[in-house]
N, C-alpha and C positions, 0 to 999 in steps of 0.2 A: 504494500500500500504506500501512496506518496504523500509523506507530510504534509498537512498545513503550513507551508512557513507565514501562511497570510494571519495565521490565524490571532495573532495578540501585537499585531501591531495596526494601530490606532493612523485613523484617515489624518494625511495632512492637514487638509481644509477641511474644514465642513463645511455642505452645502445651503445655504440661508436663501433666503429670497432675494435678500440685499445682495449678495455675493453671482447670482447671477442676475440680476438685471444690471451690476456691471460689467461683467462678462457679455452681456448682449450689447450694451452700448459702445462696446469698442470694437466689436464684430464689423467687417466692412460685407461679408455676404447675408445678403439675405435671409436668406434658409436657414444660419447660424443661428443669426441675431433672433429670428423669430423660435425657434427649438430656446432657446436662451429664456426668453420670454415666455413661452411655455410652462419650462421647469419652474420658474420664479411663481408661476402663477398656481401649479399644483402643488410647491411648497408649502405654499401660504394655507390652500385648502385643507393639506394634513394638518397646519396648527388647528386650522378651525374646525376639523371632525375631533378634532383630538378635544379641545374643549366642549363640543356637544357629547363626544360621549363620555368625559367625566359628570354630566348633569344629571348620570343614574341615580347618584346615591344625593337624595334632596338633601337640601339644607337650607337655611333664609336665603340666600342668594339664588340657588333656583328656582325658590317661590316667588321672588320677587320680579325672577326673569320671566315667568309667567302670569305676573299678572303684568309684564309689559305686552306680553303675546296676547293677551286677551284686547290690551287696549290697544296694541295694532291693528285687531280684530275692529272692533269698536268700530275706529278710523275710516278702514277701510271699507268698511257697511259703509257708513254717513258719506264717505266720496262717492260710492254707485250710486247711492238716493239722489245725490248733488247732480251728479251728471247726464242721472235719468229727465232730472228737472230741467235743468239746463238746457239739455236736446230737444226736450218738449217745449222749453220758450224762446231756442233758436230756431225751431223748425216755422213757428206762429212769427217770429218775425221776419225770416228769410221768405216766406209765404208773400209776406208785405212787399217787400222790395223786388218778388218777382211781377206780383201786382203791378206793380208802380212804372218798374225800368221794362220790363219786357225782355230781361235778358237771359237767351237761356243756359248760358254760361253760370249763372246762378241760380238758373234751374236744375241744373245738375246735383248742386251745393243741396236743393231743396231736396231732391231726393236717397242724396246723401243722411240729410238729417232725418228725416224718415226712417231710412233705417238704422238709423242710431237709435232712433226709440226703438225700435224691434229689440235690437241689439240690447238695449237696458233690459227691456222687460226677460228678455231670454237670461240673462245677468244674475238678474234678483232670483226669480223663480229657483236655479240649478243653485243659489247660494242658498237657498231657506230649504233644499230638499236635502241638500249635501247636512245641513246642520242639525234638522229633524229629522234623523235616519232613524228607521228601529231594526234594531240588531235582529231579531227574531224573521223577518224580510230581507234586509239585507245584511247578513252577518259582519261582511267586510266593508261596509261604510258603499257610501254611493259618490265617492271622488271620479271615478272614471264620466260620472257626466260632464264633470269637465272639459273635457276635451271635445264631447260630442256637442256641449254647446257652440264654442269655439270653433268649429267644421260648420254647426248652422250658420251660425251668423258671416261665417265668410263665404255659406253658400252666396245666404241670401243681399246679402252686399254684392256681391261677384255677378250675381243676376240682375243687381237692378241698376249699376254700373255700366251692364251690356245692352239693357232696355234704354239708357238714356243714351246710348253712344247712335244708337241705331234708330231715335228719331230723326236724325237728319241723311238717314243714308238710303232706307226701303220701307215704303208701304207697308210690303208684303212681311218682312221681318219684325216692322212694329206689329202686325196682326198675330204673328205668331207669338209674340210678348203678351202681348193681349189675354191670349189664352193660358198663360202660365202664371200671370199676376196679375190677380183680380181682385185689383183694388181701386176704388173711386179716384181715388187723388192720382194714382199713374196711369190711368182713364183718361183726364183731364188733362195732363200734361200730355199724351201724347197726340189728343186729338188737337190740341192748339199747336203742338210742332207739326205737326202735318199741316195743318191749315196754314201756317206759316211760311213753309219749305215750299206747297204744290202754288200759293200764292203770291212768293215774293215780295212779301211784305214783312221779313227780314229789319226788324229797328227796334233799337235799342235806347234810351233816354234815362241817364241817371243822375238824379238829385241829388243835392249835397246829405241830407237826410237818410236817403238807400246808401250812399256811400258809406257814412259814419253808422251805420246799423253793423254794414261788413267788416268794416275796419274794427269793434268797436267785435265781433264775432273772432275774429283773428285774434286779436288779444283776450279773449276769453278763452278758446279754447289751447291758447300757448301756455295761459298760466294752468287751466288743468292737468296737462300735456307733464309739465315741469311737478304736479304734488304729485299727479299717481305714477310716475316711474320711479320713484324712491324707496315703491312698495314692491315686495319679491309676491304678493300675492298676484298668483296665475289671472282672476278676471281680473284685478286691477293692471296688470301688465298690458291685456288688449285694449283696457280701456285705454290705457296712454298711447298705444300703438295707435287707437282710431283717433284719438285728439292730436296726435301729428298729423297722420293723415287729412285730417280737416283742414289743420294750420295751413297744407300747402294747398289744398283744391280750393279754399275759399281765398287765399292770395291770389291765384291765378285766373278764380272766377270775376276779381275785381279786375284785374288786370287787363283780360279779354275781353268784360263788358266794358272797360273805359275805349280800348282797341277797335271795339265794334260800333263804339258813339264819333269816335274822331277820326278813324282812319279807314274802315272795310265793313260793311256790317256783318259778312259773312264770319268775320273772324269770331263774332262772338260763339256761334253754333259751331262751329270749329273746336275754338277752345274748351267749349262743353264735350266733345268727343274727344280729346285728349286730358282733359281732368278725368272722363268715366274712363281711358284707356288705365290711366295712370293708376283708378284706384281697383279693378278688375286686375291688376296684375300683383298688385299687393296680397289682396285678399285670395285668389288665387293660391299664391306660395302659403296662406296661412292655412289656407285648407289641404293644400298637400301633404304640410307639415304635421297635421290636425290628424288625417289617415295615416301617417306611420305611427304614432301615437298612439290611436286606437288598434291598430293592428298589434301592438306589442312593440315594437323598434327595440333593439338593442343599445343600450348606454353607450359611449361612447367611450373609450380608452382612456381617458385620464377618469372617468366616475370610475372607474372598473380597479382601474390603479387604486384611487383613493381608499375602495373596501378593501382591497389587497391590503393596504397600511392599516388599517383596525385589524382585520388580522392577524397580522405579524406582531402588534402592538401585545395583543389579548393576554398569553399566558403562554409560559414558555416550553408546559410540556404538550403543546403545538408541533406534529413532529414534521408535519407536511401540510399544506395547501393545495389539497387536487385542482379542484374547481369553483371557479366562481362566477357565475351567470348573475346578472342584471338587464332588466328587460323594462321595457314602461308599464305600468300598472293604473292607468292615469295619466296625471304629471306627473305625478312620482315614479320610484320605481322597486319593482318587487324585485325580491335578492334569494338568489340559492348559493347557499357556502356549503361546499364539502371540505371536511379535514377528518387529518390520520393523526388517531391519539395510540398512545401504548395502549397496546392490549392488554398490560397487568393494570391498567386503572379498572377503581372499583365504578360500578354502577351511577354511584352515586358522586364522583368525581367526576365522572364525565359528562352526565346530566348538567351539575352545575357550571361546567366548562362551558356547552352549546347555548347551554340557554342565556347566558351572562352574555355571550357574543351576540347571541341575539339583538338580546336588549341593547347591547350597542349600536348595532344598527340600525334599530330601529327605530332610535334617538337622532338617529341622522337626519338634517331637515328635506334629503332629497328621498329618505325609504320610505316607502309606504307598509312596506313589509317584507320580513326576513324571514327564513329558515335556512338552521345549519342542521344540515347532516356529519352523523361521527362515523367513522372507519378505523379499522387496526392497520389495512394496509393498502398497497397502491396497483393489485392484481385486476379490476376490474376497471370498465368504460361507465362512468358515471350516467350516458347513455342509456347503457342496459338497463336500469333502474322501472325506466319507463317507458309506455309502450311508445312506438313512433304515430305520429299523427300525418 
């Protein structure tokens, strides 16, 4: 057998986050400098799972850090209610100023907010069902509506993006909108772009009053934009996602209708079909994103690294690390950990081994749920276990 001679001498350097993000900054390739960056950034993740999962054993300080969690919680309700609100008295005066100016550049905006409200009420409902769950019906909680909300609402964004794009381009393609959304208000809108487009009567008029309505909407929805991305909460997250996206279509809807009063009229209906391009390709990737998700997706190599480090972390008669799967379970993500203990441990050493690992995982703010399986040895395909689907 060949010695260790590695085995008692101690790293040079330690690797710190600090220690490679200088490392990165004096890197001149690329590829270096971002791997550099990388590692700095998983470093820092194992401090922070290493502090969630000393938070097993309570004490004042982790009760305290939970009743900060609750009043995140709190927060983050009262911002959905806010912005439900919001969208419901953007949509009432964006309504006005389509009234007024005739522009359908901020027609778009108008059907935009529309389905903001959609979008709220889809919001509230999946957060009051997530919260009143009964275990007896849904044993494992009902997070995974998450994501299937998230998939609606970028259906139905994505749809009505492609119905406002395609007032100014076919009859026969408005008719087929027609039939997929049947609703009064995009009824209306699209028989006035018709009658507009087949008439040529294309004009646009905007008052200083519709202007500062937009203006005055742009900066509403920039300072929402700025509180709920500060939140790691999943609906609050889209909700900042759609208040940038606002930010920029209702800029450009001002822009186009100002473009279509002094320069071109046609630019206004134009620029309405590149706002609905721009937010149909958005919503789009969110929905793409939304079915790997539900489909289960696999974590990605640095999650998978990070359980790898609770592991290693755990207990040192740890003899091996077979396997460890991470999969979406939701947002979250469900975790299988195989390990190889002695097989002279007693029953009841080794129970308390797994399940203690558990719970570290499961204190993790990205698990939704773990199981570790225990083994004596490294003969079989963890595979085998189960049937193939």
């Amino acid at each position: 057998m060949v010695p260790n001679l590695c085995k008692n001498v101690k790293p040079l350097i330690t690797a710190t986050p600090a220690f490679m993000e200088r490392a990165a900054k004096v890197q001149s390739n690329s590829q270096v400098r971002r791997y550099y960056w990388q590692q700095a950034e998983l470093l820092r993740n194992f401090e922070k799972d290493q502090a969630d999962t000393c938070l097993i054993h309570r004490t004042s300080t982790s009760y305290k850090e939970e009743l900060d969690e609750k009043s995140r919680a709190c927060i983050a309700e009262r911002l959905a209610k806010a912005t439900l609100l919001l969208n419901v008295s953007l949509l009432v005066l964006k309504g006005i100023v389509v009234y007024k100016s005739g522009s359908y550049a901020v027609l778009s905006n108008v059907v935009d907010s529309a389905v903001d409200v959609t979008s709220g009420l889809i919001i509230w409902w999946v957060s009051e069902a997530i919260r009143t769950r009964d275990l007896h019906i849904y044993p494992r909680g009902r997070t995974r509506l998450e994501p299937l909300a998230l998939f609606l609402i970028a259906f139905i964004m994505g749809l009505a993006c492609l119905q406002a794009s395609c007032h100014f381009i076919s009859s026969k393609l408005i008719i087929y909108f027609i039939q997929l959304i049947v609703c009064l208000f995009a009824l209306q809108v699209i028989f006035k772009s018709l009658e507009a487009i087949i008439s040529q009567t294309v004009e646009t008029y905007l008052e200083k009053s519709t202007l500062l309505i937009m203006i005055l909407t742009v900066l509403t929805k920039f300072t929402m934009w700025t509180i709920c991305k500060r939140f790691s909460d999943a609906n609050l997250q889209i909700l900042a996602k759609d208040h940038f996206n606002d930010c920029i279509s209702n800029f450009f809807g001002i822009l186009f209708a100002m473009l279509g009063q002094y320069l071109w009229n046609y630019l206004d209906p134009l620029g309405a079909i590149l706002i609905s391009a721009h937010l149909l390709c958005t919503w789009i990737q969110t929905a793409s994103e939304q079915v790997s998700i539900i489909a289960g997706k696999t974590a990605s190599p640095f999650i998978v690294s990070r359980l790898i480090k609770v592991c290693l972390d755990h207990e040192p008669s740890l003899r091996h690390i077979e396997t460890v799967l991470a999969y979406h379970y939701g947002m979250k993500y469900l975790v299988e950990v195989h390990v190889v203990l002695d097989e002279q441990l007693s029953l009841k050493e080794a129970h308390d081994i797994s399940e203690s690992l558990q719970r570290k995982m499961e204190n993790l703010q990205y698990v939704e749920r773990a199981f570790v399986h225990v083994d004596y040895n490294l003969d079989h395909k963890p595979d085998d276990e189960h049937k193939s689907s």
